[in-house]
C-alpha positions in Angstrom: -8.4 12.2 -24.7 -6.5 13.0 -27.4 -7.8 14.7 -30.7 -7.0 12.4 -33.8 -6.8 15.3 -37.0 -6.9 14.2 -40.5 -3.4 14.7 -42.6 -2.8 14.5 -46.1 0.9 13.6 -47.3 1.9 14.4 -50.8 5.1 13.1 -52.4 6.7 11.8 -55.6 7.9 8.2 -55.6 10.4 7.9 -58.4 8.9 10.9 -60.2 4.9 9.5 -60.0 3.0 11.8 -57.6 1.4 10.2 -54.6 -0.8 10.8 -51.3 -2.2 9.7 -48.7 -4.4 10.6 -45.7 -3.4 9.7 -42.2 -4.9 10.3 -38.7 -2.6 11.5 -36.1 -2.8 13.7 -33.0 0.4 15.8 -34.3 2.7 15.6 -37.6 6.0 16.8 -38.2 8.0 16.8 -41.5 10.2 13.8 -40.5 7.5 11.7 -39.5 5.9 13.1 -42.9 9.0 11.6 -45.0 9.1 8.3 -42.8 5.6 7.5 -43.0 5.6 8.5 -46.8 8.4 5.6 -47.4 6.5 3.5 -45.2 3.5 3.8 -48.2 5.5 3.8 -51.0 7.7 0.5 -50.0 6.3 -2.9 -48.5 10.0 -4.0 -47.8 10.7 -3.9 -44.1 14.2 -3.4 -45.0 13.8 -0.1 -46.3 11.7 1.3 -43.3 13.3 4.3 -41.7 13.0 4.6 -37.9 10.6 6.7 -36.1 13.7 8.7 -34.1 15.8 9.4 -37.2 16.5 13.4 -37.4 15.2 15.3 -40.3 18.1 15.4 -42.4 18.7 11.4 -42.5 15.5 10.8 -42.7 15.4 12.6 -46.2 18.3 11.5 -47.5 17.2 7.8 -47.2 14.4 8.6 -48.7 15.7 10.4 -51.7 17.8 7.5 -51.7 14.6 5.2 -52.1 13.1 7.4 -54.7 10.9 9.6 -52.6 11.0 13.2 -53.2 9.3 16.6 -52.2 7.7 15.2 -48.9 4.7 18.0 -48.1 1.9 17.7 -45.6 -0.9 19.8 -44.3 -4.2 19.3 -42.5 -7.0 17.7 -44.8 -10.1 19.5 -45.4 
């Protein structure tokens, strides 16, 4: 059975700051910046895909407007 922990991501989305909690068994800082575009945009156009490395992943994102990706563990 896997353990489902509680993540917060904080970003800013065209300089507003934003967050969100997620569940997920693991996190890493792409799939950070993907899922924080996937919350700041509704357009399926703008989605980034889940196997995009690190470094394209940003770039779209800064692209979008989405900034200074951080996530931890919520409390």
């Amino acid at each position: 059975m896997t353990i489902q922990i509680p993540f917060s991501i904080h970003y800013l989305f065209e300089g507003e700051n934003r967050h969100f909690y997620i569940l997920a068994s693991n996190l890493s800082d792409c799939e950070a910046i993907r899922l924080a575009a996937q919350h700041a945009t509704e357009s399926l156009l703008d989605r980034i895909a889940p196997d995009t490395p690190r470094d394209v992943a940003q770039l779209k994102a800064e692209f979008m407007g989405i900034t200074k990706v951080r996530w931890n563990e919520a409390v």
